[in-house]
ROTORNU-851178 format. One line per 10 residues: their letters; for each residue z, y, x of N, C-alpha, C. Coordinates in nm, 3 decimals. Layout:
BEGIN
A	Z,Y,X,Z,Y,X,Z,Y,X | ... .
END
This chain:
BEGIN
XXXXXXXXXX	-0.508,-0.939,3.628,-0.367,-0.921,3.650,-0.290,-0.941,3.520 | -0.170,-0.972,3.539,-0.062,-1.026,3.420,0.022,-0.894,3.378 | 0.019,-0.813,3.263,0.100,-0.729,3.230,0.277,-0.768,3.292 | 0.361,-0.702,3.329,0.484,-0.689,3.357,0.549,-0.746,3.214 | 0.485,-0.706,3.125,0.537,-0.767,2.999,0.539,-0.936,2.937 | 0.429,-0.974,3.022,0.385,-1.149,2.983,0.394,-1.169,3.097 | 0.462,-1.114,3.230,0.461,-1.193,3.304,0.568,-1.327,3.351 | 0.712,-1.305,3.251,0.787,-1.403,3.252,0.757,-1.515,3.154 | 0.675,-1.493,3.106,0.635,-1.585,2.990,0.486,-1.658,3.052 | 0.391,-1.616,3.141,0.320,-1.707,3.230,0.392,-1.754,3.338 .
XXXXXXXXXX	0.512,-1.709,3.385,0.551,-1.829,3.487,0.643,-1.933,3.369 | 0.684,-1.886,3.292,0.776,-1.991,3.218,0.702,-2.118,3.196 | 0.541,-2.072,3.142,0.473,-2.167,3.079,0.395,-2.302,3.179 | 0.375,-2.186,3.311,0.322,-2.247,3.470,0.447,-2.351,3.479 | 0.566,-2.285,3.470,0.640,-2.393,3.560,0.678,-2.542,3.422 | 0.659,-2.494,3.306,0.661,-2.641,3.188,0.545,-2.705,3.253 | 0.441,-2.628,3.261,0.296,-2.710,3.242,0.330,-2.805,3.377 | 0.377,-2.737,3.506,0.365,-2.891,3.615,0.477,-2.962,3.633 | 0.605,-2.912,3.513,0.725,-3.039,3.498,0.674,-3.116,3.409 | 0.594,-3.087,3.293,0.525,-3.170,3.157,0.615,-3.183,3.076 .
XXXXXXXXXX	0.680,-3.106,3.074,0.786,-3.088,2.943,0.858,-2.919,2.953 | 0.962,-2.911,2.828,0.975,-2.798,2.829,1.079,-2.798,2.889 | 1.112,-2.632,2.977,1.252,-2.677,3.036,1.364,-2.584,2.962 | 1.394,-2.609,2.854,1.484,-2.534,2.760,1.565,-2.443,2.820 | 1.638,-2.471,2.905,1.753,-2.372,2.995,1.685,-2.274,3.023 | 1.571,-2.280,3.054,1.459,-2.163,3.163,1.454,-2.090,3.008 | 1.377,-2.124,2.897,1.329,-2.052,2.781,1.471,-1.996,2.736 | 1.543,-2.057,2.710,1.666,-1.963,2.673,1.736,-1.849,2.751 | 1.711,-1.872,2.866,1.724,-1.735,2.978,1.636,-1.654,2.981 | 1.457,-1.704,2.933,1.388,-1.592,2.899,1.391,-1.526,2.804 .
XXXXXXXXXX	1.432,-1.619,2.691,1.388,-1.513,2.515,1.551,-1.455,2.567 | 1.677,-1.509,2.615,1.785,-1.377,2.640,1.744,-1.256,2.740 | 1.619,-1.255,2.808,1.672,-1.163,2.917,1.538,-1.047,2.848 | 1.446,-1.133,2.720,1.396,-1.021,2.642,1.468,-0.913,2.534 | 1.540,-1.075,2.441,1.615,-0.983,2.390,1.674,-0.833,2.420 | 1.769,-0.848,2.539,1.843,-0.746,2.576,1.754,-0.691,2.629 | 1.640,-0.680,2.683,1.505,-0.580,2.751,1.505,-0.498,2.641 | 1.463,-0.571,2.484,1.423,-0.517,2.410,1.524,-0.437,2.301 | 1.650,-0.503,2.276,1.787,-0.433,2.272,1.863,-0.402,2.322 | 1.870,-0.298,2.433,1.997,-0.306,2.522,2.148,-0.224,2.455 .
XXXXXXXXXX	2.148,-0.212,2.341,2.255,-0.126,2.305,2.387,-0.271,2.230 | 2.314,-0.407,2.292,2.377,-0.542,2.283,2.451,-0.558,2.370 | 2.498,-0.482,2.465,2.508,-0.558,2.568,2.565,-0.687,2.608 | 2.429,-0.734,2.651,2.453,-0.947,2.644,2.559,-0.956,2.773 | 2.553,-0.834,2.866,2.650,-0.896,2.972,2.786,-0.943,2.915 | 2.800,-0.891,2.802,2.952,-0.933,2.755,2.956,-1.124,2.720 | 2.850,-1.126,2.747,2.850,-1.293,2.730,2.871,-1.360,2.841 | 2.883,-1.269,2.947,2.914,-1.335,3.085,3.053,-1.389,3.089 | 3.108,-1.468,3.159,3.242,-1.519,3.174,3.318,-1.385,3.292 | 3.469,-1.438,3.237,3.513,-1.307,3.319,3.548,-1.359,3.470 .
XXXXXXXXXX	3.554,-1.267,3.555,3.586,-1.308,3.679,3.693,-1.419,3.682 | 3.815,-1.365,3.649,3.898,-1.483,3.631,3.903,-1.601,3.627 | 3.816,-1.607,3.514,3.749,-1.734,3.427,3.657,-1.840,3.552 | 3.563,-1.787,3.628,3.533,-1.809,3.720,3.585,-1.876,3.858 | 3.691,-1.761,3.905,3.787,-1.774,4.004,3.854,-1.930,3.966 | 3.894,-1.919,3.838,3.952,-2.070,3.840,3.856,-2.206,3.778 | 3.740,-2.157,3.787,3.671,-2.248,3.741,3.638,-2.315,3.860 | 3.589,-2.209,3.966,3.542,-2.270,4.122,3.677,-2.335,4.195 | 3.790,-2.292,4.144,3.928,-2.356,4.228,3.945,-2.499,4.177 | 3.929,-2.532,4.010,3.901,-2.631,4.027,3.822,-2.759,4.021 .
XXXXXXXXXX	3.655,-2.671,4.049,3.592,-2.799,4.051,3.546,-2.813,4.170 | 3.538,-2.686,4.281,3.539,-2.706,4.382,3.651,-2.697,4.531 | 3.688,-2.799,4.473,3.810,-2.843,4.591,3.772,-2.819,4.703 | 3.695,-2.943,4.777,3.655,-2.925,4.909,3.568,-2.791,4.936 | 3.586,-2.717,4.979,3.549,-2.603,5.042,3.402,-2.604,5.163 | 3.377,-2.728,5.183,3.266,-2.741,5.294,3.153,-2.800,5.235 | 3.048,-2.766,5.306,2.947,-2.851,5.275,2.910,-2.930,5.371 | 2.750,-3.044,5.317,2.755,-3.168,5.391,2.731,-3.118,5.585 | 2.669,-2.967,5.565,2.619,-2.948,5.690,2.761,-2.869,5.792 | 2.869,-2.890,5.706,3.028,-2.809,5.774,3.050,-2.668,5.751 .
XXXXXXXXXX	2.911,-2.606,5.693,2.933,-2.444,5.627,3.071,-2.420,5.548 | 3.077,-2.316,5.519,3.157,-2.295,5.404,3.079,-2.210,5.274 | 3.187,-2.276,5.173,3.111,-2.219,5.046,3.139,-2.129,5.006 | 3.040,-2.031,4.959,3.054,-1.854,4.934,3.146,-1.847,4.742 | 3.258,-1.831,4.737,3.296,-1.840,4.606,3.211,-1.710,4.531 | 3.203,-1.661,4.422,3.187,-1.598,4.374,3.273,-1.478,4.377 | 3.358,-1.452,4.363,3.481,-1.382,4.366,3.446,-1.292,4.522 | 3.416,-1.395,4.637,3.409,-1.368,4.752,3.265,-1.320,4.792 | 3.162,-1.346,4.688,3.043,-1.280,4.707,3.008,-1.153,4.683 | 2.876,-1.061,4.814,2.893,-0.928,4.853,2.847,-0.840,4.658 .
XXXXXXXXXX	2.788,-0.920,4.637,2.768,-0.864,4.508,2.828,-0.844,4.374 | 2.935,-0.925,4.412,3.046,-0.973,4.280,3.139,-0.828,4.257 | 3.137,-0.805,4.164,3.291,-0.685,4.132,3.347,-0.765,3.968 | 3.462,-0.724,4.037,3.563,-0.695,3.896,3.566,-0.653,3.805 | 3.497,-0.498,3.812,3.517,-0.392,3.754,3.418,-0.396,3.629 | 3.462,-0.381,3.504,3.390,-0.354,3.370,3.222,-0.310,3.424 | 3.118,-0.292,3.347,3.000,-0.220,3.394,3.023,-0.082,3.346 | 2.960,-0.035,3.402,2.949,0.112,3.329,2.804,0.136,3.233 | 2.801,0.187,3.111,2.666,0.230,3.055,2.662,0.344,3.062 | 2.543,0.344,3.147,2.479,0.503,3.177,2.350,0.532,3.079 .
XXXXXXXXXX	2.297,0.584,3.133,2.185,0.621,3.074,2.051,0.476,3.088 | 1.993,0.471,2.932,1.949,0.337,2.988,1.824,0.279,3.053 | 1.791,0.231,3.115,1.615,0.251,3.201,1.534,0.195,3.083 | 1.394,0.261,3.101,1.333,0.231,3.049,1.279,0.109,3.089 | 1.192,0.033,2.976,1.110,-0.070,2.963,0.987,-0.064,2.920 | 0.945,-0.228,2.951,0.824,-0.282,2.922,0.710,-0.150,2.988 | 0.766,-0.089,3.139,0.648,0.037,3.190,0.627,0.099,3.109 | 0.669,0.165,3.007,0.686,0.283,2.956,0.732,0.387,3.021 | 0.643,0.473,3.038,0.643,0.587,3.134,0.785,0.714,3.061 | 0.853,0.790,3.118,0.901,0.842,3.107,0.884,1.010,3.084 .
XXX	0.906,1.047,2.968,0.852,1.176,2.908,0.936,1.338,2.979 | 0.935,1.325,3.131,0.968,1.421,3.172,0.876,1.571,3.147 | 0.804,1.613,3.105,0.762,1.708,3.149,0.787,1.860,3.118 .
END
């Protein structure tokens, strides 16, 4: 079995090895989504674009509203998971399965 810890780093390497090259976008979303694993007092979400930013990004590159099969397209803004609202920092979860020292 693959530790929880190397396990984004054996699919990263699985999915180079059967494109045969590296796929940079993928590695830069992994060493970011360690980073902040491993620092979270960064918070990288602030690197996200703001809703706004978004809202008019999809207004204007996606005009037509349909797809080839006559669906409609789910904006972001309009998706069940999307909020507005700042995040909140709570208390922060632990990592890398590090057990938690309740006792």
């Amino acid at each position: 079995q693959i530790p929880n810890k190397w396990y984004p780093l054996c699919l990263l390497g699985f999915l180079c090895l059967f494109n045969a090259h590296m796929i940079w976008n993928l590695v830069a979303a992994v060493g970011l989504a360690y980073l902040s694993s491993r620092f979270p007092r960064l918070h990288v979400d602030r690197l996200l674009p703001s809703p706004g930013l978004v809202a008019r990004l999809e207004g204007k590159l996606c005009c037509q509203r349909r797809t080839l099969l006559g669906g409609s397209v789910i904006g972001a803004n309009e998706a069940s998971g999307y909020s507005s609202q700042a995040p909140s920092y709570g208390p922060l979860p632990t990592t890398w399965g590090q057990q938690s020292e309740d006792k």
